[in-house]
N, C-alpha and C positions, 0 to 999 in steps of 0.2 A: 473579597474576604469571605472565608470561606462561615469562621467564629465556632470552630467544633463541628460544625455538620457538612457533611462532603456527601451531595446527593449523586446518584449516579447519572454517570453520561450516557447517549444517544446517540447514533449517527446521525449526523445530518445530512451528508451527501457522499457518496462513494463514487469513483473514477479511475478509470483503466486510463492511462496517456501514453500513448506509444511513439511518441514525438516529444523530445524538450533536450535542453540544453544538457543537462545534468547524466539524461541516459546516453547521449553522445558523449560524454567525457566517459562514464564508466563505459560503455563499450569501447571506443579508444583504445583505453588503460589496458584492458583482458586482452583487446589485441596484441597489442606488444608482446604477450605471452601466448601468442598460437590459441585463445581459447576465443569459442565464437559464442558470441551472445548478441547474436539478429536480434532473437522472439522475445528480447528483454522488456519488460512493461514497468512499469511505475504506477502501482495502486494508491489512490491516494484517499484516506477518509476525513472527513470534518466532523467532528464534533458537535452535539448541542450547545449544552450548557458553557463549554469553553469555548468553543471554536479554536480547538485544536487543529494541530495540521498531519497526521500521521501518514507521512511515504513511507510504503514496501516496492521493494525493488525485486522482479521475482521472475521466473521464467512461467508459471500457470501458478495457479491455485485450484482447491478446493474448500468447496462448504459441508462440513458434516451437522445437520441439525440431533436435536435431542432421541428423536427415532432413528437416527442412523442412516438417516436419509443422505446420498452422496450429490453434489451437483458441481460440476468443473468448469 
């Protein structure tokens, strides 16, 4: 309970999986439709305070920090 105050969250651990059950189903699926998704990854973050579970399902990413800095 949170009782009015909702402090903010943290990562706690970040992860690339290029292997699971889940990204074999959606690569599967897109097959059916002639669309190729090999290079699909599954980012996954935890959270501190919750321990959240947050999957992105993505072909790459990038990080842009507050100077504009790019890293892929």
């Amino acid at each position: 309970m949170h009782f009015g105050f909702v402090p903010p969250d943290f990562i706690l651990k970040a992860e690339c999986i290029q292997q699971s059950n889940e990204l074999d189903d959606i690569k599967r699926t897109w097959k059916k439709m002639s669309v190729d998704l090999s290079n699909l990854n599954c980012y996954q973050i935890s959270t501190n305070s919750t321990n959240s579970l947050i999957s992105i399902f993505a072909l790459g990413f990038r990080i842009i920090t507050e100077d504009k800095t790019v890293a892929e």
